[in-house]
N, C-alpha and C positions, 0 to 999 in steps of 0.2 A: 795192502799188498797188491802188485802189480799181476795180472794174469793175461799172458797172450792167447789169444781166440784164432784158434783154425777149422776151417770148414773143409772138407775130403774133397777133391777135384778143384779146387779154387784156391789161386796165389796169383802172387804180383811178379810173375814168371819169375827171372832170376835172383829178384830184389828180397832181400831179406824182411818183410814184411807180412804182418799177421795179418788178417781181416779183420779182428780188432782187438782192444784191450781191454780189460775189466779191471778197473781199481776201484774199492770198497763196494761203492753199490750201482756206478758210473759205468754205461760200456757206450763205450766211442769207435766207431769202425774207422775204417780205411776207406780209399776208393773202391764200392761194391759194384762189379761191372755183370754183362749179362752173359757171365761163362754157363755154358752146359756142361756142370757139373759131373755128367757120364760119360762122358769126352774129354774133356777139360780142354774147348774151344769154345771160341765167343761162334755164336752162329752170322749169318750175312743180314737179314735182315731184321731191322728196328724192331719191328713187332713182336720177334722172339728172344731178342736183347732184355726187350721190357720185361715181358712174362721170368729169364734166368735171371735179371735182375733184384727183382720182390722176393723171389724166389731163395738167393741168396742172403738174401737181408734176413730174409724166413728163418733160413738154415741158422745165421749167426744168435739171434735171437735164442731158438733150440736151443743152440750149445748150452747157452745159462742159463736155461729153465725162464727165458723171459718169455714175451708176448708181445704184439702191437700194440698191447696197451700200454706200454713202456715207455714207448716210443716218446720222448717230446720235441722233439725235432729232425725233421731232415730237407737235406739240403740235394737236389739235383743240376746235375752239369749236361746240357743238351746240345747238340749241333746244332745250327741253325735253320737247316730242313727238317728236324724234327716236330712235330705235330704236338702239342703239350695235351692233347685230347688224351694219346696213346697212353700217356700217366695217370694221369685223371681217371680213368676206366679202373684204374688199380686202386687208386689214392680213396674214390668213393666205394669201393668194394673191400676195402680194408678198414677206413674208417668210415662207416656209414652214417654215423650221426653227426654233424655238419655242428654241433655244440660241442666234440670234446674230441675234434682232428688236434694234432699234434702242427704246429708249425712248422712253415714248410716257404722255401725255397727253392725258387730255380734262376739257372743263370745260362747264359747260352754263351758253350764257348765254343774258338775257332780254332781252342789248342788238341780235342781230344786227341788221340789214337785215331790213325787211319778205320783201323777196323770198329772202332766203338764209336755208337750212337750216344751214349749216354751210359752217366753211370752217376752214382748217389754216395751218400753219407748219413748216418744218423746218427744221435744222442740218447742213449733210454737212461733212464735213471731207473734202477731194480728195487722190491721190494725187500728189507732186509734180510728177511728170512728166505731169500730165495738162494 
């Protein structure tokens, strides 16, 4: 069965879109951008994009009683000014052991959002009992 995943303060404004879906053990999000959640506004600069970013993926995660350990892949979309450093300070502080990071992608686009620096996607596969 198919379950839609929403997080309090965060959508894809108008657009009828969950943050992600959970079917059997599978949760696939959507484009997770760096909204501040207590506002429900992306802020101006990169560096606090990144931090509501994780932050979001965090949150999605929660809703299913998942974890980063879950996680086996994610894929990020960055402007071309962006610093790949600014991820990496997250990426090694989420996964610290460099033997059991989850695959990971980035790609630099020239399409986002005027106001977004970047934003992500991931794959977790859940434990069944969760």
């Amino acid at each position: 069965m198919r379950q839609s995943i929403y997080i309090d303060g965060f959508s894809h404004g108008n657009n009828p879109i969950p943050a992600a879906c959970l079917h059997r053990n599978h949760l696939i999000t959507g484009a997770i951008f760096g909204t501040d959640t207590s506002i429900g506004k992306i802020p101006e600069l990169a560096e606090q994009q990144c931090q509501f970013m994780f932050a979001n993926a965090r949150k999605i995660l929660e809703k299913v009683n998942a974890t980063w350990d879950d996680v086996v892949k994610m894929t990020f979309l960055i402007k071309p000014d962006v610093d790949r450093a600014l991820i990496n300070q997250y990426w090694v502080d989420i996964f610290p052991d460099e033997l059991t990071r989850p695959a990971r992608h980035v790609i630099v686009s020239h399409t986002l959002p005027a106001t977004q620096y970047m934003q992500c996607d991931f794959l977790a596969i859940l434990d069944k009992s969760n």
